[in-house]
C-alpha positions in Angstrom: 15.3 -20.3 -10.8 16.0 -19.7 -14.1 14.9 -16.2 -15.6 11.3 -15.5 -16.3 9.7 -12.4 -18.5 7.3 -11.4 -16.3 4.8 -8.3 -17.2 4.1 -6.4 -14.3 0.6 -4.8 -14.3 0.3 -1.7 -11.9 -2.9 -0.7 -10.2 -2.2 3.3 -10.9 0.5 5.5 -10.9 0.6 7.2 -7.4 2.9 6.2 -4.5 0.7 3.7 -2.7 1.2 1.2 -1.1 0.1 -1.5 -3.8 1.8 0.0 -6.4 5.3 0.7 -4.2 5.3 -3.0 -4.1 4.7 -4.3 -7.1 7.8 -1.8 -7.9 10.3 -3.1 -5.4 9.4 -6.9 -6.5 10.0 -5.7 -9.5 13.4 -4.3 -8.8 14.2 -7.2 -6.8 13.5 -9.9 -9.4 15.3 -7.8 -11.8 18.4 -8.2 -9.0 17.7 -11.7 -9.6 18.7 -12.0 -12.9 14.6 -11.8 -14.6 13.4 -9.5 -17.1 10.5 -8.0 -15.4 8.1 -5.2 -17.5 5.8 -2.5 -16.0 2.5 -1.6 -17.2 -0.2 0.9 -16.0 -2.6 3.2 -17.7 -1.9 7.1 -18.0 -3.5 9.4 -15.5 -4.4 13.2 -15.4 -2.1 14.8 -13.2 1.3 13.9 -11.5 2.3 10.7 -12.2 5.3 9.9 -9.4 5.6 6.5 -9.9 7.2 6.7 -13.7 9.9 8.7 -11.8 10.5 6.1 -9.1 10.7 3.4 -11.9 12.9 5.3 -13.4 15.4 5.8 -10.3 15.5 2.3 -10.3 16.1 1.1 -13.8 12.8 -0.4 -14.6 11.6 -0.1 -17.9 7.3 1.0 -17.9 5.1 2.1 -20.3 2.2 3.9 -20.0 -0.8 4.2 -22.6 -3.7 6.2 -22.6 -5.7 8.2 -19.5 -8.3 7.5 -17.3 -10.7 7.6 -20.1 -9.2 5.7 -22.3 -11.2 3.1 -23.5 -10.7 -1.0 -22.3 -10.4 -2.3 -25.3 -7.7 0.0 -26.0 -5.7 -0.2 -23.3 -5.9 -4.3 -23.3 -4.9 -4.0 -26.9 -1.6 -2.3 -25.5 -0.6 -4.2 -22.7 -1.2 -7.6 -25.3 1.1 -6.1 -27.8 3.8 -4.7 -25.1 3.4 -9.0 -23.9 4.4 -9.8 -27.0 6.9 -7.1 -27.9 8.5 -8.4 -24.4 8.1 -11.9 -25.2 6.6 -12.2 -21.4 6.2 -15.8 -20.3 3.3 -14.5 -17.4 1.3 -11.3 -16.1 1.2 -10.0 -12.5 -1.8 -8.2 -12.2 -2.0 -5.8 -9.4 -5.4 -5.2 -7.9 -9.0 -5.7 -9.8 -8.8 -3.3 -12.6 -5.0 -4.9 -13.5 -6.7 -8.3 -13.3 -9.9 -7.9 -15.8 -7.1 -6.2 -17.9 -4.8 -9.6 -17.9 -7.8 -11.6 -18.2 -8.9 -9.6 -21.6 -5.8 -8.8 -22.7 -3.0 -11.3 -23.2 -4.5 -14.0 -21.3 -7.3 -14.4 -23.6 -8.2 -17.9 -24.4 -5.1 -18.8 -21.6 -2.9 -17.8 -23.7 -0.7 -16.5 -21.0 -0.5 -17.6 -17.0 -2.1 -14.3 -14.7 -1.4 -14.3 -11.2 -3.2 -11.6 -9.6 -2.0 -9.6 -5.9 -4.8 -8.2 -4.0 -3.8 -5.9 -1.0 -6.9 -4.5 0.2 -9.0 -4.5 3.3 -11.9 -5.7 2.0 -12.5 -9.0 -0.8 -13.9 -7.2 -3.8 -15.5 -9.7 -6.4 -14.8 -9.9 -10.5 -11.1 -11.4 -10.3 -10.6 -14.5 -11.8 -11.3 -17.5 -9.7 -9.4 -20.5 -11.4 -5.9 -19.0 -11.1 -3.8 -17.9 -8.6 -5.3 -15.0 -5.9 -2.7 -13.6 -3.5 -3.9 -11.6 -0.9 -2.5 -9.7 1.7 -4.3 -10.0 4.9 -5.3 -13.4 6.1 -8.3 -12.3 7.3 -9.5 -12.1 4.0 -9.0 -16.0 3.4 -12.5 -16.9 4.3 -14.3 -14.3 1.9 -11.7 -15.4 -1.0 -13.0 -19.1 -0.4 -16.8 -17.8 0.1 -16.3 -16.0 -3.5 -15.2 -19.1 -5.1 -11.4 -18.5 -6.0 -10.0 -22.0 -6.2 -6.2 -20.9 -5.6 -5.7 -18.3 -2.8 -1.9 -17.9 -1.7 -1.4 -15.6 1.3 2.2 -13.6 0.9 2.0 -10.7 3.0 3.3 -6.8 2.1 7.0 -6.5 1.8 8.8 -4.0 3.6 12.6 -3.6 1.6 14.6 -3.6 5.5 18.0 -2.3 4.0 16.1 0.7 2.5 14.1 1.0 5.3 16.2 0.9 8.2 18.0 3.0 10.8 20.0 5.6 9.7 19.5 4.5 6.2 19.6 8.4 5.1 19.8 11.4 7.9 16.8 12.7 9.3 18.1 16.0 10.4 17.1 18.4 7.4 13.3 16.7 8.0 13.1 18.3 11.6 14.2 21.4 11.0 12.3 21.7 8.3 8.8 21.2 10.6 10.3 22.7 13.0 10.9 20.1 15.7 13.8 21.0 18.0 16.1 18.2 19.6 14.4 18.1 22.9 10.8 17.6 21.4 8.8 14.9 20.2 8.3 14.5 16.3 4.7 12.3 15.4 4.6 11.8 12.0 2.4 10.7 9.5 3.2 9.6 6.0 -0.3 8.5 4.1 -2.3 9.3 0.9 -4.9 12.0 2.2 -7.8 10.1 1.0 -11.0 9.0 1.9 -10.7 5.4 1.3 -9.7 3.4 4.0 -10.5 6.6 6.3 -6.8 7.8 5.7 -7.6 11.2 6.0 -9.9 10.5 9.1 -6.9 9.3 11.1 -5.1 12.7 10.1 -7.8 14.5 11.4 -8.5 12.1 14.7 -4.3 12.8 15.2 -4.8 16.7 14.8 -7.8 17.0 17.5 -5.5 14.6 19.8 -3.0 17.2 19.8 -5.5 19.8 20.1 -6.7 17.7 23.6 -2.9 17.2 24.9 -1.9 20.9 24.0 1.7 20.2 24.9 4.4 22.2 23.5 6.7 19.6 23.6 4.4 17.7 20.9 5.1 18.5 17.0 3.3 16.5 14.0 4.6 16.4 9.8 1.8 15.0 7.8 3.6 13.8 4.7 1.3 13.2 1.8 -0.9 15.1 -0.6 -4.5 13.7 -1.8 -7.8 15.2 -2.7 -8.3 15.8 0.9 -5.5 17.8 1.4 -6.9 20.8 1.7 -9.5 20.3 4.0 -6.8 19.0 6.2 -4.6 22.2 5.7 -7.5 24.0 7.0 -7.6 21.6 10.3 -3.9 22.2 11.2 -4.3 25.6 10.4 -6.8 26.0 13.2 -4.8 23.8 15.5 -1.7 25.9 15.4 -3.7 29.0 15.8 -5.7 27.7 18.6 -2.6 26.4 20.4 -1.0 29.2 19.4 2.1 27.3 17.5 3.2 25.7 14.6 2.2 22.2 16.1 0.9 20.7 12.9 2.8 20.5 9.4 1.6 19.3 6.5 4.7 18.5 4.1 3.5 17.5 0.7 3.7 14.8 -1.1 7.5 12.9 -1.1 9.3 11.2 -3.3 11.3 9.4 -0.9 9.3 10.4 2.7 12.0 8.1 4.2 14.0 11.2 5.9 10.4 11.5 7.7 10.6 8.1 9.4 14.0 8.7 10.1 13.2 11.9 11.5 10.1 10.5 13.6 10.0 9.3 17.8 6.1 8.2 17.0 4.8 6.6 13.7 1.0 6.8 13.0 -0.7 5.3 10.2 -1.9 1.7 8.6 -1.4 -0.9 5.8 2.6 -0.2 4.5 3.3 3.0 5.9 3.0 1.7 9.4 5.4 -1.0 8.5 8.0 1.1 7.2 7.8 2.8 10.1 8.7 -0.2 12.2 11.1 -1.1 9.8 13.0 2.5 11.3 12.6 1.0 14.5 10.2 3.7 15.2 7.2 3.1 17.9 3.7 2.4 15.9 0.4 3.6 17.0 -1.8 1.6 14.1 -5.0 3.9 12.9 -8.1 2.4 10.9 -11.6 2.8 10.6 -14.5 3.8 12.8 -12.0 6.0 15.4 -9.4 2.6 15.7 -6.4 3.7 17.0 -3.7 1.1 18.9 -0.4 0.9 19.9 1.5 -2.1 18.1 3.1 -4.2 20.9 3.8 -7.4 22.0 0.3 -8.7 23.1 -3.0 -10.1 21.7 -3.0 -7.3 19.2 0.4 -8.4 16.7 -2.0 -11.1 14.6 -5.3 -9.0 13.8 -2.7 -6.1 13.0 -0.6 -8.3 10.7 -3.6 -10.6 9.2 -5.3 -6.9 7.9 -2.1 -5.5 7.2 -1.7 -2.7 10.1 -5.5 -1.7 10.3 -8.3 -2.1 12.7 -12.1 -1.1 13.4 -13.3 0.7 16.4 -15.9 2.0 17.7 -15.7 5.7 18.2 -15.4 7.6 14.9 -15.6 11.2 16.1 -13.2 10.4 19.5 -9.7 11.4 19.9 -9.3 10.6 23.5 -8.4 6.8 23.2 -5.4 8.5 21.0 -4.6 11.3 23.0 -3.8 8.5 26.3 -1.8 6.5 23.8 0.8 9.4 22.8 0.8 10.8 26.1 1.8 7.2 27.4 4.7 7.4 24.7 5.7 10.6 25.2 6.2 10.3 29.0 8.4 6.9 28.4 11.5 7.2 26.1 12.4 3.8 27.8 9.1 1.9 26.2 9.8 4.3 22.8 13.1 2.5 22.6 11.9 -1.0 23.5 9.1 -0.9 21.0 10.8 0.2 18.0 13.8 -2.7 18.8 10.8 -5.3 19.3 9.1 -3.8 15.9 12.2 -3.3 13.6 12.9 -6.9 14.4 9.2 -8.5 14.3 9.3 -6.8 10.3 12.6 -8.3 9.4 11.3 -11.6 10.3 8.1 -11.3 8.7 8.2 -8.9 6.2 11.2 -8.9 4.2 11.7 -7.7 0.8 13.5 -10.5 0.5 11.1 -13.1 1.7 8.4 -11.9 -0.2 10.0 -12.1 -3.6 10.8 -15.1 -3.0 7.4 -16.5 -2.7 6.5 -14.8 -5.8 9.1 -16.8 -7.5 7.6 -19.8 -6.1 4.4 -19.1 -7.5 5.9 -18.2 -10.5 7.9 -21.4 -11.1 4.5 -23.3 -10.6 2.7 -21.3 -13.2 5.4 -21.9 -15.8 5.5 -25.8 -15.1 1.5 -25.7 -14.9 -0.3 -23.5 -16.8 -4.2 -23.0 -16.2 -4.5 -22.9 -19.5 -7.1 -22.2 -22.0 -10.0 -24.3 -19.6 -9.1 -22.3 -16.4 -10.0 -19.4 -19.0 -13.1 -20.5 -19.9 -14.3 -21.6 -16.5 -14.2 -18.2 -15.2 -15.4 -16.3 -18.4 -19.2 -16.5 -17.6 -18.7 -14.2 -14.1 -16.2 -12.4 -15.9 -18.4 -11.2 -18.6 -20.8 -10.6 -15.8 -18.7 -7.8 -13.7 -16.9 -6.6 -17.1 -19.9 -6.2 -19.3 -23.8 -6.9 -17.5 -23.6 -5.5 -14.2 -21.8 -1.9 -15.7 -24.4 -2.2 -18.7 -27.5 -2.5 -16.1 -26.3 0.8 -13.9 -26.4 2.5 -17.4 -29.8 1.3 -17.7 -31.1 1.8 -14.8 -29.4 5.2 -14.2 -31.5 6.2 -16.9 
């Protein structure tokens, strides 16, 4: 394919999973001989993902903070699209996408393609050009919301970065503490509400609490605005057990050491991936007290069509997840089987590779067919409605 300016939207700044993504696409299709360009709008505190861009050569600008205005920050990304000469936006999540739309795709000026990888279909993205999504079960509810091209391409996973003995894992356990002959869970998440990230840290924490085996240690790698409350949970933990059985890291530029480091993975959406990608056992969390051990089974589809995340039924239980470790923990035979069957069921399926790929596909498409100035127009009247009329009536009402 031949080279393509592509300007590269980000959701935010911190290391989600979203935004890790759109960066190692990035990367990649720079590898592949494009000219890729990163955007995202300038936030309050730490912002880790200008440093990761960095590492890897990317060139991104940032304009304004959270309070800059729209206008202003769609006046930015239009100019850097033509400073760039950029040939097509990919917009990364909703914000990103009413941005594109605005900004320089006005009047179709320029093709958008738009990545969604949440749980849940939110509305006010453009519905004549192309939607990808990340979770198959959120094909229906694209069609039910009207978008007219919906292209399923699934969360990457880079498997030569994240791979066996890709970088040591030694410093990482001695650092928590875990000695040879124990059993290192870890968890490496955003501690955050949303998605009930910070509930599966907690559910994990009481499951410890149940098993009270010495033998058990677990790193929490991550930092968030509930990071504190969760500082105070371990720090009852270890005193009631009378150890240092939970450790909460941090945040981590590179939290691959953790994985490394791991015998049991915990967690959803990328970071559960990345932990089969170390051929690491999985035990997926998700909302409403879900917890499951990924395995070969009846199970591997819903995991994979909402990205590594489920919904239970027993928000305030950690007994379901207590059996699962202990099952783990007493079998370094099924650890081993598990995180051979996993490593290989990413490599198939999830591939950095693969995956930017299909973006090129999409790409090439949009280049030889433009939506053009009518796809712009068709979708202006909703557009104007989530942008402009539904925020105008809150204000209005709120008063």
């Amino acid at each position: 394919m031949r080279s393509v300016r592509v300007l590269v939207h980000l959701n935010n700044l911190a290391l989600g999973g979203a935004q890790l993504n759109a960066v190692d696409i990035a990367r990649t299709l720079r590898d592949r001989g494009h000219q890729p360009v990163l955007f995202a709008q300038g936030v309050d505190g730490p912002a880790p993902l200008v440093d990761l861009a960095a590492e890897h050569g990317l060139d991104l600008v940032v304009a304004g903070d959270p309070a800059t205005p729209h206008a202003v920050i769609r006046a930015r990304l239009t100019r850097l699209a033509d400073e760039h000469g950029s040939q097509l936006v990919h917009a990364w999540e909703v914000r990103a996408a009413r941005n594109a739309y605005f900004g320089p795709g006005r009047q179709g000026r320029l093709p958008v393609v738009t990545t969604f990888y949440g749980i849940r279909m939110l509305r006010g993205m453009p519905r004549h050009q192309p939607l990808v999504l990340g979770l198959g079960a959120l094909l229906p509810d694209g069609r039910a919301f009207g978008h007219r091209d919906l292209r399923l391409i699934e969360p990457p996973v880079n498997t030569d970065s994240d791979a066996p003995g890709a970088v040591s894992g030694d410093a990482f356990r001695a650092e928590v503490g875990a000695s040879p002959d124990q059993l290192l869970l870890c968890i490496v998440t955003r501690l955050v509400s949303g998605l009930e990230k910070d509930a599966g840290v907690s559910r994990t924490i009481a499951a410890l609490r149940l098993l009270d085996d010495p033998n058990l240690v677990l790193a929490v790698v991550g930092g968030g605005p509930s990071e504190e409350r969760l500082r105070a949970e371990a720090a009852a933990a270890n005193e009631e057990l009378g150890r240092r059985a939970v450790v909460l890291t941090g945040q981590r530029p590179d939290p691959r050491p953790a994985y490394q480091a791991a015998d049991l993975v915990l967690g959803m959406g990328g970071s559960a991936l990345r932990g089969l990608a170390f051929a690491k056992p999985v035990i997926v969390h998700g909302a409403s007290g879900y917890t499951a051990v990924h395995e070969p089974g009846p199970l591997v589809e819903p995991h994979a069509s909402r990205c590594m995340y489920g919904h239970g039924d027993h928000p305030a239980d950690a007994k379901a997840l207590a059996a699962q470790i202990r099952t783990l923990a007493d079998s370094p035979t099924r650890r081993a089987e598990l995180g051979s069957w996993g490593r290989d069921w990413v490599v198939d399926r999830f591939s950095l590779a693969h995956v930017t790929t299909a973006f090129e596909e999409i790409y090439r498409e949009l280049l030889h067919q433009p939506p053009g100035r009518t796809a712009w127009l068709r979708d202006l009247e909703q557009m104007s409605r989530y942008e402009f009329v539904k925020p105008t009536a809150r204000r209005l009402i709120g008063r």
